[in-house]
N, C-alpha and C positions, 0 to 999 in steps of 0.2 A: 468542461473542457475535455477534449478527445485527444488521447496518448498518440504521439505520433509513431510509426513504425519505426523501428532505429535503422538508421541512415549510416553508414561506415563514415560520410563528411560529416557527420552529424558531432560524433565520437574521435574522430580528427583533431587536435589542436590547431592545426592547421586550416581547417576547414570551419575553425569558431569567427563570427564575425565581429563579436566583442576584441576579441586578440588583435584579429587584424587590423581594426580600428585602434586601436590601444599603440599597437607597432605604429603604423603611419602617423600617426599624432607624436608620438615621442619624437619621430625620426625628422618631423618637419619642424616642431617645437624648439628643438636642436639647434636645426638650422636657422630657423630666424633667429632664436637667441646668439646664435654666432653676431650675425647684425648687430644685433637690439645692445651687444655687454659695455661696447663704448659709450652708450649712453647713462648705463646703472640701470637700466631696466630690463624687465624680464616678459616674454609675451605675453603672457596673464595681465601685468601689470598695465603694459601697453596697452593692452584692450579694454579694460577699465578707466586709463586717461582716454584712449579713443572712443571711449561712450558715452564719457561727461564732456570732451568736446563738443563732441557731435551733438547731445542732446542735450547736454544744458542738468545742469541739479536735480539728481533723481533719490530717490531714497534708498534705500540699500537693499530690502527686498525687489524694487523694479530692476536696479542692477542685475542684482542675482538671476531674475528670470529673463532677461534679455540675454545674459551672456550664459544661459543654460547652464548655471551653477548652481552648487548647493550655498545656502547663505553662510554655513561657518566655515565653508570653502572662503569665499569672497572675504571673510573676519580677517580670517589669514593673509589672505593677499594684499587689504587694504592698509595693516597694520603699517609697514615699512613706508607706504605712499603718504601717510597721515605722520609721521613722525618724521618724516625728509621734506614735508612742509609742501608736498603737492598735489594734496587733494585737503580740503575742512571738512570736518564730521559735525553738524549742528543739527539740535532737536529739528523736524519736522514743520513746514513754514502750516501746513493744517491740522496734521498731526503732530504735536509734541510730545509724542509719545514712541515716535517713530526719528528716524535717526536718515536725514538728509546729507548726502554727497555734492561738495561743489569742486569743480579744477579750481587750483591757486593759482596767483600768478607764475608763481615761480612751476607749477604744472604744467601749465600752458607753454611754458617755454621750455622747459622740459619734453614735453609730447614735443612737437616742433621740432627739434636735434632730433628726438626719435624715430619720427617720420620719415627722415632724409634716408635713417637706415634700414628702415620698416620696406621702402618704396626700393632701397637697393634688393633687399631680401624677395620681396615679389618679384622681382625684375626677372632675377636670376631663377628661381620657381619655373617662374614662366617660359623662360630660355631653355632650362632644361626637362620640363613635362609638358613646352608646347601651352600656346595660350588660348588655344581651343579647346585645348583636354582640361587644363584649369577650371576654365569657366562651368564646363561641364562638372568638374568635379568638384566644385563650389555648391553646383545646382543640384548635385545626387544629395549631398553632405546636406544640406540645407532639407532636402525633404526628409534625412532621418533625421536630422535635429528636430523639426517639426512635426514630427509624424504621432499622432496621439494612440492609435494603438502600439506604440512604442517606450510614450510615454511613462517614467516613475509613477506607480502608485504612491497616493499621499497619503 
């Protein structure tokens, strides 16, 4: 690996793109939780009933790598959702060795309320950064979340 020349944005805080990224995710995280707190949910949380909606019982490590989490990240957040009776934690329906995710009912109707605020929260996003720029910035975010030279070493 070849040292890069030092760059004054390099050496910037300002100029760091981790920060930057850091700030904008607090600052929209925020925001939808403003939404999301009539419901008792929190956006993490939401995204996790919104993945077991959507996909149906997945195991805890597929969780983790879909929502670009570390897994004792996702321990943490699952914890409150399984003890308020809105998600089940059962061995592995191949692997029982392995720890399967399912929405409860009482989840499903849960996510549902949350939707209605989840969908106000976009709404307004989009009102005020424009629903073109969103999309766009869905589509930027999307290539560094998926980008493998970017990627965690394991």
């Amino acid at each position: 690996m070849t040292k890069a020349a030092p760059n004054p944005e390099r050496i910037n805080p300002a100029g760091c793109n981790c920060l930057a990224l850091r700030q904008a995710t607090r600052h929209v995280s925020q925001f939808y939780d403003q939404f999301l707190a009539a419901s008792g949910l929190r956006g993490t949380q939401y995204s996790i009933l919104a993945r077991l909606h959507r996909n149906g019982p997945m195991s805890i490590n597929t969780l983790a790598a879909g929502l670009v989490m570390d897994r004792t990240t996702l321990g943490r957040n699952i914890l409150p959702l399984q003890r308020d009776g809105l998600i089940a934690i059962a061995p592995g329906r191949i692997d029982r060795r392995s720890k399967e995710l399912t929405l409860t009912k009482a989840g499903a109707a849960r996510f549902r309320i949350a939707s209605a605020a989840w969908n106000e929260a976009q709404a307004r996003f989009e009102t005020a950064f424009g629903g073109k720029r969103a999309k766009a910035l869905r589509a930027l975010l999307h290539e560094v979340a998926t980008n493998a030279a970017i990627a965690a070493s394991e």
